[in-house]
N, C-alpha and C positions, 0 to 999 in steps of 0.2 A: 212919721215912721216910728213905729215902738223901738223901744229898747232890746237889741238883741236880734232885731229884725234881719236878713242882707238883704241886701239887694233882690238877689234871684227870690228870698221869699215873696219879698213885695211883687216883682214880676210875677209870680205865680199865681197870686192873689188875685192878679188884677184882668179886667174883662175882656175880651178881645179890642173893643174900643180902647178902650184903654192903654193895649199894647201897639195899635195902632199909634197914639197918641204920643206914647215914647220913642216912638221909631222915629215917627217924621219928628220930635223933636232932638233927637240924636244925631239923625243924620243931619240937621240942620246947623248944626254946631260942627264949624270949621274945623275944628281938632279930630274931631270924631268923623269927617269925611275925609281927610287927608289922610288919617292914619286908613280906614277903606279901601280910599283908592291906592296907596302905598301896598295893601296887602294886595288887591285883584292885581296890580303888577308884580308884587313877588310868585304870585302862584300862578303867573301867564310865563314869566319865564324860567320859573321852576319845568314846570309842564315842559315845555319849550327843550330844556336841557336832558330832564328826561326822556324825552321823544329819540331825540340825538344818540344819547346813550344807550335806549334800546335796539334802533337799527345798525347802531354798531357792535354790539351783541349780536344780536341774528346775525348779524356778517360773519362774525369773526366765527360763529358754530354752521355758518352755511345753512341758515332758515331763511327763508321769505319773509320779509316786511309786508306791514300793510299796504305798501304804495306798489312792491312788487305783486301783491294778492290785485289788486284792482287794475294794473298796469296786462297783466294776462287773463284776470274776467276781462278787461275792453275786446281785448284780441279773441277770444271763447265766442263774443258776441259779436263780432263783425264776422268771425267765421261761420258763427250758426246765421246768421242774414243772407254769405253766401249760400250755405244750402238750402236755404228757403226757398230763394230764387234761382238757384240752380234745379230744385226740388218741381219748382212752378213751371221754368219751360219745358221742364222733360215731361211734366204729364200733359201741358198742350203739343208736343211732338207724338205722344202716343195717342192722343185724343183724333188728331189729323191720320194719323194713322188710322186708327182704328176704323176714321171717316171715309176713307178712302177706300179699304177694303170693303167696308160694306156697299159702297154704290155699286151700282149696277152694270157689268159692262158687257159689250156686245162679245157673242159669241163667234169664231169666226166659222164660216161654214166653207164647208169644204167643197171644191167643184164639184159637180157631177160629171159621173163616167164618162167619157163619150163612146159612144158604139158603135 
C-alpha cells in the first residue's frame, strides 16, 4: 500500500475480483463477523421497536396501521367473493328464467258453443 494511501482508496482501486476477495476474507475473520452479526441484530430490533412505536402513534391520532389496512382489504375481499357468487347464482336464476318463458306452451282452447 503507498504512502498516504486509505483504505477506501485502495478499495477503490481494486477490481471487482478483488472486492470479492476482500469480502470473503473479512467476513471470514471472527471479529469482523461477530461485529455483522451484532449489527443485523441491532437493526432487526431497532426496526422491531420502531414498528411498535409507529402503531402506537397512529393510535393515539386515530390512523389505521398497516395490519389494520390488510385486516379490512381481507374483509373487502371475502366480501367481493360473496358477490361473485352471489353475482353467479342470480344470473343462472335468470338464465332458468328466461328458459322457461321462452318454451313453448300449450294454448288452452276454449269449448265450443253448443247449440
Amino acid at each position: 500500500m503507498k504512502e498516504g494511501q486509505t483504505i477506501f482508496d485502495k478499495l477503490y482501486e481494486a477490481s471487482e475480483e478483488g472486492m470479492a476477495r476482500f469480502a470473503k476474507e473479512a467476513l471470514s475473520h471472527p471479529t469482523v463477523s461477530e461485529f455483522m452479526k451484532q449489527a443485523l441484530r441491532n437493526a432487526s430490533s431497532t426496526k422491531g421497536k420502531l414498528d411498535k412505536s409507529m402503531d402506537t402513534l397512529l393510535a393515539l391520532f386515530n390512523l389505521p396501521s398497516k395490519e389494520d389496512y390488510n385486516r379490512l382489504l381481507a374483509k373487502v375481499e371475502t366480501l367481493q367473493g360473496s358477490l361473485v357468487n352471489l353475482n353467479i347464482k342470480l344470473d343462472r336464476l335468470l338464465a332458468e328464467q328466461a328458459k322457461s318463458k321462452k318454451s313453448p306452451q300449450r294454448k288452452k282452447t276454449s269449448p265450443s258453443p253448443k247449440l
